[in-house]
MITI-536092 format. One record per residue: x, y, z of N, C-alpha, C, CB in turn. Coordinates in steps of 0.05 Angstrom, whole numbers, plus 5000, padded with zeros to 4 digits. Atoms other than C-alpha are relative to their C-alpha. Glycine has a CB too. Layout:
REM MITI-536092
XYZXYZXYZXYZ;...
***
This chain:
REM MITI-536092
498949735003514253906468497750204997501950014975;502149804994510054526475500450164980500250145026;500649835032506154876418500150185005497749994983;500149804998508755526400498050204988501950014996;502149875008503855726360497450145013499349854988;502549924983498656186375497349894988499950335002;503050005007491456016381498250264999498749845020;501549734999487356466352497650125020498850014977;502349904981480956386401501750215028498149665015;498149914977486756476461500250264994503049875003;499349845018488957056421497450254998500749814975;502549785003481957436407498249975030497649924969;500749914973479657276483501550135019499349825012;496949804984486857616515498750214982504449914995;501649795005484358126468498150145019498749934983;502849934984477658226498501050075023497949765005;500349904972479758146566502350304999501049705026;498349734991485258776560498050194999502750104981;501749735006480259186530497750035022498649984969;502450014971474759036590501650085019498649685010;498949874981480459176640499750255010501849994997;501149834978479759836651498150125006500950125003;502950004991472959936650499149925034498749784981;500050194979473259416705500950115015501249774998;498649854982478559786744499050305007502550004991;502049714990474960446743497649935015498750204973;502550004979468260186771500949875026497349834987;499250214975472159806825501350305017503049674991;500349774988475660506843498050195005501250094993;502649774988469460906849498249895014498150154979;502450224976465760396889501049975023499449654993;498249964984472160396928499850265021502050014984;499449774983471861106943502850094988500249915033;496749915011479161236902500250154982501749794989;499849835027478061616842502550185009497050184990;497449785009484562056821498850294999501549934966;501149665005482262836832501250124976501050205026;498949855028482663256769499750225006498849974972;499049734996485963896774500650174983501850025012;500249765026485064526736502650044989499150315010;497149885008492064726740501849835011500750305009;497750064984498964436758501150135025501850024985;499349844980499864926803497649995028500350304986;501650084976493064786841500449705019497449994989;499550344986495463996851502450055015500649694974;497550024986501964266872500250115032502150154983;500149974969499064646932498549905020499750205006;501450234985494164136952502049855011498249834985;498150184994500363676956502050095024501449944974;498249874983504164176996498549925023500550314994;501750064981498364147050499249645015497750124984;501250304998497163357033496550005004501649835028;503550055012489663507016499249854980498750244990;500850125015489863156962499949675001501150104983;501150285000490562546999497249965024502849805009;501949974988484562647037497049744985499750355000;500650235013479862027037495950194990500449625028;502149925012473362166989498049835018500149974969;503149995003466062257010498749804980499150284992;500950235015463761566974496950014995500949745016;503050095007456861776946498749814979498850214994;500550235026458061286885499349805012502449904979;500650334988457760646929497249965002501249955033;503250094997450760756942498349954981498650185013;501550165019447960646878500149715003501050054974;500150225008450459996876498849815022502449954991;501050254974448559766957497650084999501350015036;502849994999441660126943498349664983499350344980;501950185011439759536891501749755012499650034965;500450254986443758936927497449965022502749965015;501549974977439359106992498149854994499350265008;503050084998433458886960501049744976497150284990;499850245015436558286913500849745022502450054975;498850224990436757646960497649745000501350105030;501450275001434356926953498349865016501449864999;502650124975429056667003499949754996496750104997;499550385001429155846975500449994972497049755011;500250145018430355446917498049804999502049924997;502650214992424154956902500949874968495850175006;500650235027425054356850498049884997501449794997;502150085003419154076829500749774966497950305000;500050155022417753576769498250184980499049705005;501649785014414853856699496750035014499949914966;502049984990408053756732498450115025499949854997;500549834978408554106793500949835032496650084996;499249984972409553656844503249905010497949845016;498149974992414853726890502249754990499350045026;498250185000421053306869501949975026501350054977;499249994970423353076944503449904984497849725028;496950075002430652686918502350134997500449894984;497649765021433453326872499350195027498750164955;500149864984430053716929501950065016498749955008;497250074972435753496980501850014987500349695019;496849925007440653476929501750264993500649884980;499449845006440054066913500550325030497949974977;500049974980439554246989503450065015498349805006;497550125000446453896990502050164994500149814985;499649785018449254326941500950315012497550024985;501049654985446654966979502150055019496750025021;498049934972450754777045502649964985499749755032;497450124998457054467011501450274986500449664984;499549695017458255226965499550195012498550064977;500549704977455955627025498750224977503850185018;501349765020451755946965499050285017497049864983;502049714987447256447025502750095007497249965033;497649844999455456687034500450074966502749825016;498149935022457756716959497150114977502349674989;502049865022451056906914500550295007496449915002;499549714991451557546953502250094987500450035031;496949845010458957676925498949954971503849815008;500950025030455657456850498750204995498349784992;501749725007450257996854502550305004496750045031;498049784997455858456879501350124979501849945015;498149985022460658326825497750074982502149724991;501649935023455258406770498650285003497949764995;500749715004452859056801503050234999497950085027;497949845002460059356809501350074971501849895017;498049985026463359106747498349904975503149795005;501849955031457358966693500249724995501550224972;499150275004459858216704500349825015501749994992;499250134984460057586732499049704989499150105025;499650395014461756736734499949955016502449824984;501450184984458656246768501549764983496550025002;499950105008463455716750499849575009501550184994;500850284991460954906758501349804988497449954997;498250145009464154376754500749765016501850154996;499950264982464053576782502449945025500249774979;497850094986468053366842500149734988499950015032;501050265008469852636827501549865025500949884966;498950104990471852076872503349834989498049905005;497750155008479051606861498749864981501549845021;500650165021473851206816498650134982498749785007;501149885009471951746779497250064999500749974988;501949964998465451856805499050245008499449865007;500449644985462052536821497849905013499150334979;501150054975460152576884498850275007502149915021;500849724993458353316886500650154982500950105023;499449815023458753936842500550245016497550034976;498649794987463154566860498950214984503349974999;501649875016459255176843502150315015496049945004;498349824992464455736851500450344986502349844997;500849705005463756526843503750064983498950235041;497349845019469456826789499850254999500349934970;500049695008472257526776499550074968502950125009;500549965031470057766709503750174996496350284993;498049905006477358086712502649754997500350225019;498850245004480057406708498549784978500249895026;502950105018474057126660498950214981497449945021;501949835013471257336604498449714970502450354985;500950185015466257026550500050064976498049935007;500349875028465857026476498249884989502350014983;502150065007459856956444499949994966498350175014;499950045026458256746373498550154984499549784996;500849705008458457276322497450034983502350144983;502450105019452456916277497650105023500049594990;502650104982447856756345501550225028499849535007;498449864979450457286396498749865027499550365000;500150134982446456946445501649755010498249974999;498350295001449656296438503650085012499949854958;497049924992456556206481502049854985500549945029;497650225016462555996441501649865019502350154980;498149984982467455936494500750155022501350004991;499649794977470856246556503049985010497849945028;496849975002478256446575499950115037501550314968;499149904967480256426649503249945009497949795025;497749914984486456726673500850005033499950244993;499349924969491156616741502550004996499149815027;497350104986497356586763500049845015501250155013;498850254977500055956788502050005015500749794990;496950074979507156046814499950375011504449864972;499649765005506456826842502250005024497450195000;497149904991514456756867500550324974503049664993;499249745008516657526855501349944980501350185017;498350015017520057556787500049764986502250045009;500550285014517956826762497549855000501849815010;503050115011510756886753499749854979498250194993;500050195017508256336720496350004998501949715010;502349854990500756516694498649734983499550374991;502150145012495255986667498150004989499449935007;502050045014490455986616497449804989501050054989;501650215006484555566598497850134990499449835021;502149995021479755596542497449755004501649954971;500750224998474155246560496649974976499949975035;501950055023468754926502497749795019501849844969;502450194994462754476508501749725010497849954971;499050204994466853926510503549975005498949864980;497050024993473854086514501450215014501549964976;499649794999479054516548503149934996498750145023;497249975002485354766529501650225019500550074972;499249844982490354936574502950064985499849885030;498149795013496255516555501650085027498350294983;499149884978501855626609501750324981502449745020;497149865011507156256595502449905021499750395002;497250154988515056106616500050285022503649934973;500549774978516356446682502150314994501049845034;500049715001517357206686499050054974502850135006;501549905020513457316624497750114994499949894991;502949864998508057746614497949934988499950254994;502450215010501757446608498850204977497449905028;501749885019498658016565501450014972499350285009;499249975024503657936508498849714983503350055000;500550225005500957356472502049804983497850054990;498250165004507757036451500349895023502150104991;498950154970508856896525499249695009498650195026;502250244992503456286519500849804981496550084995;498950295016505155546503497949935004502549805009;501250224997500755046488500649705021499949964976;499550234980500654516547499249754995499050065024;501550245009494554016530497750124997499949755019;503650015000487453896516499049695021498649954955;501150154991482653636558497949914993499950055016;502650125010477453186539497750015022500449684992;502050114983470753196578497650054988500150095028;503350005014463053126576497950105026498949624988;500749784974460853746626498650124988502150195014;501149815016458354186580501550335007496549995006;499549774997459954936585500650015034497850164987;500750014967462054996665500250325004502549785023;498949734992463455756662496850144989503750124980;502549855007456156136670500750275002497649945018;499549825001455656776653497350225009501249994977;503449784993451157406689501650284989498650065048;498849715003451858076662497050244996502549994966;502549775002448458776658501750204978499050205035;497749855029449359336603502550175019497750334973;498049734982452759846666500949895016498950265015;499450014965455359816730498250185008503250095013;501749884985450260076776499750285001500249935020;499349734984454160686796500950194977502549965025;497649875022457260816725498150294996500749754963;500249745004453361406722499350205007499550044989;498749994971455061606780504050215013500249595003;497649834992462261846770500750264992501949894994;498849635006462762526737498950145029498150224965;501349904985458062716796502150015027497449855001;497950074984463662416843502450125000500649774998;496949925005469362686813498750305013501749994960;500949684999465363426822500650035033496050074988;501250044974463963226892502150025018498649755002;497250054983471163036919501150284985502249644994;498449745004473663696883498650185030499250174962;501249704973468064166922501549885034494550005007;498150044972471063766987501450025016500649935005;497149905003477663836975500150275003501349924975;498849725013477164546961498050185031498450094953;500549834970472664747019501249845021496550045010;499650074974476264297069503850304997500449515005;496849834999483164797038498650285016501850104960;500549825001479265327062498950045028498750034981;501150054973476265207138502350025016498749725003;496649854976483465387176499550334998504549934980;500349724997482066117138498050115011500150104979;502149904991475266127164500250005035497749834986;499549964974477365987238501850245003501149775013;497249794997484066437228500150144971503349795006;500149855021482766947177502250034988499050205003;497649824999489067307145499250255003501749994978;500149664993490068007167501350124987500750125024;497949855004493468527148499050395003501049884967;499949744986495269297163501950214968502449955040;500349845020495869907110501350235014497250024990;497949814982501270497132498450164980503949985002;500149775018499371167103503150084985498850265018;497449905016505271367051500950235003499749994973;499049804995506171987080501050045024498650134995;499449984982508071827144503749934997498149845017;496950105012516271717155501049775001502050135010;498750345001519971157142501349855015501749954982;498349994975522170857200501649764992498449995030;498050224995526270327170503650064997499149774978;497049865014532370787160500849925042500150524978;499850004964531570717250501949725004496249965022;497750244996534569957240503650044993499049774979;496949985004541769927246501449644989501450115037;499650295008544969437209501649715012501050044980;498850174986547969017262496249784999501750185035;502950205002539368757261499449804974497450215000;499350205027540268447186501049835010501750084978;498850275006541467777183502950024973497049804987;498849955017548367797141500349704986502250155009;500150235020547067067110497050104990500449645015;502850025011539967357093500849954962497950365009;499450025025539767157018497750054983501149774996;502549855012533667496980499349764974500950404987;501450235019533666916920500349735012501549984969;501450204997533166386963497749865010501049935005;502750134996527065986953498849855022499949854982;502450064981526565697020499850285018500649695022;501449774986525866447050497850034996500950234996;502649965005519266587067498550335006498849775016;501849715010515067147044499150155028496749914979;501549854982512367667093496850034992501450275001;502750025003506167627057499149724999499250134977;500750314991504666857082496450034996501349915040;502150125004497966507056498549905022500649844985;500350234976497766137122497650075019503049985021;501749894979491366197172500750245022499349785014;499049754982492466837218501750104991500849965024;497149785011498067087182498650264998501549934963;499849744998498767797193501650094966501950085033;498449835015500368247131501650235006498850074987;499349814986505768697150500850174973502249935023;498749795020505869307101501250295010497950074980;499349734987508970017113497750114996502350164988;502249855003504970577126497949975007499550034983;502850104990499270347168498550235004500049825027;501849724987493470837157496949785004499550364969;502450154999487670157155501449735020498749914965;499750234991487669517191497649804979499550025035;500950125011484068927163500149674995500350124989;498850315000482168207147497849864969499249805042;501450055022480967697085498249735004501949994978;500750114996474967427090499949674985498950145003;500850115010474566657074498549914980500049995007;501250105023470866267018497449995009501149744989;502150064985463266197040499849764997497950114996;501350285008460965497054498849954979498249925015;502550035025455065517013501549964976497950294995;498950055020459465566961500449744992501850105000;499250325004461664896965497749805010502949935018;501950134995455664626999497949894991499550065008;501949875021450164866952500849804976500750364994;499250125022453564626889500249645010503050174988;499350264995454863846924497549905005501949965022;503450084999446963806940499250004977498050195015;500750085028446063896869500649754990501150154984;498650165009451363486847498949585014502950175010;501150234996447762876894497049974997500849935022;502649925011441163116873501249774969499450464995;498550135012444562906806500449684985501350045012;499350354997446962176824497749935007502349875024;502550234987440661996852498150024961497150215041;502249955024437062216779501849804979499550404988;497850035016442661956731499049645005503650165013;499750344990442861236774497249895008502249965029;502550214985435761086795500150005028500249674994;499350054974437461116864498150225016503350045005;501449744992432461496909501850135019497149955013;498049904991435062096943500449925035499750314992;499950074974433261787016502749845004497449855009;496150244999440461266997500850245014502749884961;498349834993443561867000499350205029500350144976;500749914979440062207054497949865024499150204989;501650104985437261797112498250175009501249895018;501549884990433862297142497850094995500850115005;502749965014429162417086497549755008500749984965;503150255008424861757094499250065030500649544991;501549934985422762047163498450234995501250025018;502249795005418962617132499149914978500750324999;502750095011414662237087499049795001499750024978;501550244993409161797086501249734990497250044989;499150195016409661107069499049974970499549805012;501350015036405061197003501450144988496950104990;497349845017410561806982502449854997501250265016;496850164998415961347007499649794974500849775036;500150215010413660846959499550034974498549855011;499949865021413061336900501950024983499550185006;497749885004419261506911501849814986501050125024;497050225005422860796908499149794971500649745036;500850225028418460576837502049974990497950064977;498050185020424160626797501349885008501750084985;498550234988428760336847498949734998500450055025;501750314991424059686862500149834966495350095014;500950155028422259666782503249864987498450294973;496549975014430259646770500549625019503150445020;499150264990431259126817498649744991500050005027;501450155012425258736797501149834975498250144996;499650045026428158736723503749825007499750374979;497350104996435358546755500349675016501550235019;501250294990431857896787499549854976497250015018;500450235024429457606724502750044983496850064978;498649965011435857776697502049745012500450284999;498450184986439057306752499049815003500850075020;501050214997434256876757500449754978497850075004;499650155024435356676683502749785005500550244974;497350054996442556476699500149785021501650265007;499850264987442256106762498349815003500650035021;501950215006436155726744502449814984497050134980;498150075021440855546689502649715017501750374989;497650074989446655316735499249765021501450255012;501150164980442654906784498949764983497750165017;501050255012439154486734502249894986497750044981;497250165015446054356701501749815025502750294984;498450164961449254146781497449795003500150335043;501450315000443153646784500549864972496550025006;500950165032443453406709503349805009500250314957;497350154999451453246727499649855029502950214999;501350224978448052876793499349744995497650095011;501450305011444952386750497150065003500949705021;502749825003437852816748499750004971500050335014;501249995028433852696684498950364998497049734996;501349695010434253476655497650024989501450144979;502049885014427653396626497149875024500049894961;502850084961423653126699501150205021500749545024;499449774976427453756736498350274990503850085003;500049745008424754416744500650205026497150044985;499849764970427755056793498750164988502950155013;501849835007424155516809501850225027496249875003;498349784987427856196839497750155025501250244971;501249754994424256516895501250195025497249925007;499549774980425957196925499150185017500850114994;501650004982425257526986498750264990501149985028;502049945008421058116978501550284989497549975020;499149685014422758776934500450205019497650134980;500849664976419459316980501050005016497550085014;499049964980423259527032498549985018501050195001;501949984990420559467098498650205017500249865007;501249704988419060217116497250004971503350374998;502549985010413460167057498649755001500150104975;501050315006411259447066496950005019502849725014;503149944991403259497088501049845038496649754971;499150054974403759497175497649855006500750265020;502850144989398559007207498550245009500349755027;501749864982396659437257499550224988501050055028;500249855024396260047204497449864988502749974980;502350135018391859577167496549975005500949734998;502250074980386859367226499350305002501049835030;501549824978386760087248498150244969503350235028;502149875021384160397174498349775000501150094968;502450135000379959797167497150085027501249695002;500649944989377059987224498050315000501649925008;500249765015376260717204498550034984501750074990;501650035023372660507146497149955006501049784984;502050154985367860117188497850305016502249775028;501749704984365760797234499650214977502250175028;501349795027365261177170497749864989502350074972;502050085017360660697137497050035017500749694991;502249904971356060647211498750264992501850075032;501449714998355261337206499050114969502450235013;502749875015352661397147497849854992500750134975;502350215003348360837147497850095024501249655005;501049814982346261227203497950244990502450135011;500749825003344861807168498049964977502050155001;501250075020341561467110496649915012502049774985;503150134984335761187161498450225002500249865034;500449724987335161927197498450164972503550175011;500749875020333362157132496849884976502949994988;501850055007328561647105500749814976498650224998;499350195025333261337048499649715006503050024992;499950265002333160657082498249945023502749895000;501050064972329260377134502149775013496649874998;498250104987331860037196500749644988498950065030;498850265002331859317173501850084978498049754994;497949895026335459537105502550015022499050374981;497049914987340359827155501449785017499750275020;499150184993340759247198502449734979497649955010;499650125015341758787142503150074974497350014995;497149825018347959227106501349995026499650394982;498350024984350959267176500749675001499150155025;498550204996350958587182501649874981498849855009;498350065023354158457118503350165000498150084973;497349845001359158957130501649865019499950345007;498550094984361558587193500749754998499250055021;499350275009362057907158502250074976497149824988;498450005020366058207107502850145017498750164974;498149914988370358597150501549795023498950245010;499150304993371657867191501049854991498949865003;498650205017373557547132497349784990502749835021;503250215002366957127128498950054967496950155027;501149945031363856997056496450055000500849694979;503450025003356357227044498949944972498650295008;500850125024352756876989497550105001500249694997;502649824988346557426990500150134971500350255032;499749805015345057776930496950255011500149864966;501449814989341758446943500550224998499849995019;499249764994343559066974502749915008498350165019;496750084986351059046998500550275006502849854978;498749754995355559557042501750144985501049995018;
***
């Protein structure tokens, strides 16, 4: 029979995870591109809506924080070695094994993702076994932190206590049936709720069973203090307003409104209509009649008394332009992100030594977000060989990635050859000019040229002396 009682861990990790929800769900809409527009007035959302501007899809400058620092986070090999350095060929391949059977060069990519979007992410492992209970391989599988979360111990905050992963198993409409599991060093408990019950109330959850095993922790955990982009969205929200508000405004700038101004002294010529021209259903309070003074592009104002003609000019661009260059001025300062993400066009007007000025904090950020990951799946790899049958204390991984620097600043050969070179006809000439003068005589000069062209070869000179 199934325990009604609640567990308290169950209990203070459903906690946790509500309160991380929408955190979670906001950085997933602004990475999206979805954020909800905020409107001054009721009356401004109501005539956007009239138009349907307000469903107009947003200018996504938040995303790019977060694809500026994947770009440069990706894995180049795994290398196992023994504590002593050399290569361990057996774990090598198994760990080779591993690589193809998890399609890891497909799914690490979605790990770095999730941990730059949502501040979180699980790498969860865990033995296949054969009919004779043997493991034959280890399943190294990418989790949503919105389905996962960890709780750490409140003595040793480093130290993991446990971990609570949420799904739905039966998702028939109206008789969801949702699954819980607590999982420990050595045990896990699993919690169904009865169907149509809501998983966030924590009466909904029965005790099912415990599982015994000897895995250790299989639920790894990567995290960062932000999301990439998180500060990133007030700038966004500003951004899709100015958008919104100059795209309401680009019909008046093709089709102005007009309008015409009667002098009040001229006569009234509306006494000239005869009333057979009235509409006799016209009805003056009803609200779908429409105004003679219409908002609409080209609308003509028709007033009596025309002694002016005239028209109203539009909103200026700039207005809205001006202020949105700030505003991504902004995001690039706020997030680390240089402003070339946002503007391609910049990294063709500067050098590569500016370009490479430009992207220190970026590079240093990512740098710091490598040993951050590296910690973790080092972690996860030596635990998938240890459950191989690999003595954990004769393994060692070693993480290496491909290269930080982008490759618009990455030193060009031929760049390289052609200042080395450069260097070379500058030094000539003044070894030149050093003879002409009396500072050196010619063997001196011989003797420094030829050192300069052994060094500029690559060649070692073992000479002490004079040098170029």
């Amino acid at each position: 029979m199934a325990d009604t009682n609640v567990d308290p861990d169950l209990e203070y990790a459903l906690e946790k995870m509500r309160d991380q929800r929408p955190g979670y769900d906001e950085a997933e809409v602004f990475y999206e591109g979805r954020p909800q527009e905020v409107f001054s007035t009721a009356e401004v959302k109501r005539l956007l809506a009239k138009s349907s501007l307000d469903e107009l899809r947003n200018i996504n400058f938040s995303k790019t924080a977060v694809t500026a620092i994947l770009d440069l986070i990706q894995v180049e090999k795994v290398i196992v070695t023994h504590p002593d350095g050399r290569p361990h060929e057996e774990a090598q391949q198994a760990l080779d094994a591993l690589w193809r059977y998890n399609k890891l060069d497909l799914e690490l990519p979605k790990l770095w993702e999730k941990v730059s979007v949502f501040g979180d992410g699980y790498l969860f492992v865990w033995p296949v076994l054969d009919d004779n209970n043997n493991i034959v391989t280890v399943d190294i599988l990418v989790n949503d932190p919105r389905s996962v979360t960890a709780v750490y111990d409140e003595e040793r905050p480093r130290d993991l206590d446990y971990t609570l992963k949420v799904w739905c198993s039966n998702r028939t409409k109206g008789k969801e049936v949702h699954e819980a599991r607590l999982y420990y060093d050595d045990q896990i408990r699993v919690f169904r709720t009865k169907a149509g019950k809501s998983p966030t109330a924590v009466s909904s959850w029965e005790h099912v069973e415990d599982i015994e095993h000897e895995y250790g922790q299989p639920i790894h955990h990567f995290s960062i203090p932000y999301p990439d982009h998180y500060w990133t969205y007030t700038p966004q929200l500003v951004i899709n307003k100015l958008v919104i508000a100059h795209v309401a405004t680009i019909d008046h700038q093709g089709w102005p409104q007009r309008y015409g101004l009667q002098d009040p002294q001229l006569d009234d010529t509306s006494s000239q209509f005869d009333a057979d021209d009235l509409d006799e259903n016209f009805d003056p309070e009803d609200s779908d009649n429409e105004t003679r003074l219409s908002a609409s592009p080209g609308a003509f104002w028709h007033l009596r008394g025309y002694k002016a003609v005239g028209q109203f000019d539009a909103a200026n661009p700039s207005a809205f332009t001006a202020p949105m260059d700030w505003y991504v001025k902004a995001m690039s300062q706020t997030s680390g992100t240089p402003m070339d993400y946002f503007d391609p066009q910049l990294r063709g007007q500067v050098s590569g030594e500016a370009l490479k000025v430009a992207r220190a904090p970026l590079i240093s950020k990512a740098n710091d977000r490598k040993d951050i990951l590296q910690a973790g799946l080092k972690d996860v790899f030596e635990r998938a060989l240890e459950l191989l049958g690999f003595d954990p204390d004769d393994i060692v991984v070693t993480i290496l990635w491909e290269s930080t620097e982008p490759d618009a600043i990455r030193p060009d050969p031929v760049d390289q050859e052609l200042d080395r070179t450069m260097k070379v006809m500058a030094a000539l000439n003044e070894l030149s000019s050093a003879v002409a003068v009396g500072l050196l005589t010619q063997q001196e000069a011989r003797t420094m040229m030829l050192q300069l062209q052994q060094l500029v070869s690559g060649e070692t000179v073992e000479k002490r002396g004079i040098t170029a």
